[in-house]
N, C-alpha and C positions, 0 to 999 in steps of 0.2 A: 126456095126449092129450085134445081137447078131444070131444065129442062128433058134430061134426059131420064130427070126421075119418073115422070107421068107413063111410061110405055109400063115402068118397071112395077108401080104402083096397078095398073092396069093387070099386069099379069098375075102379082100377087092375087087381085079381086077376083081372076079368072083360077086359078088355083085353089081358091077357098071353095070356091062355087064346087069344082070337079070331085074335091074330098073333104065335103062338110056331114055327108051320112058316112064316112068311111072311119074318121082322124076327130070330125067336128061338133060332133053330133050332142054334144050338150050344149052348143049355142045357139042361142036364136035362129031362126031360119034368115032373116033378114039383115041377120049382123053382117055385116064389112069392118074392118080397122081401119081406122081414120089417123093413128100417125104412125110412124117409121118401128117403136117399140111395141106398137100391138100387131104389127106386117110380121117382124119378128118371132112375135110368142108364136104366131099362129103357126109361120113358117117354123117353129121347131117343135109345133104339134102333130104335123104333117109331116117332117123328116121320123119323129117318135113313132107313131104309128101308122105310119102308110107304107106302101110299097116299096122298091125297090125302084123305081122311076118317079115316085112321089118323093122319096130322099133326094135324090139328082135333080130336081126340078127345085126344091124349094133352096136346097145348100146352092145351087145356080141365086137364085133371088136374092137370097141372103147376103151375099158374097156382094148385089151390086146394091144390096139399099147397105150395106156399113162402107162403101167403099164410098157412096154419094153423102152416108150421112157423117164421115170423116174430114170431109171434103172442106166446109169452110173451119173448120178449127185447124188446119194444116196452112192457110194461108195468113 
């Protein structure tokens, strides 16, 4: 994982947190996504039903965990 992953990882965690009664609200209270493809789903459960700043935040995220998880099959 490259280092620039962990802020992005971080913000996903804080994003789940902001819209898990909104977007999330049939998982666990204590769920996090532990790899890149459940960062993912979650983040296009939250563009699916959130807001209109919930969309914009999480297509922001998305955008940089496929761009970090491209990363080593491109070299």
């Amino acid at each position: 994982m490259s280092p620039s992953v962990g802020p992005v990882i971080a913000a996903v965690d804080e994003i789940v947190d902001q819209y898990r009664d909104q977007c999330l609200w049939f998982l666990r209270q204590d769920y996090y996504p532990a790899t890149n493809a459940e960062r993912l789903r979650m983040l296009e459960y939250i563009e699916r039903y959130g807001d209109l700043d919930a969309y914009r935040r999480a297509a922001r995220l998305k955008r940089w965990l496929l761009q970090s998880s491209s990363a080593p099959s491109a070299a």
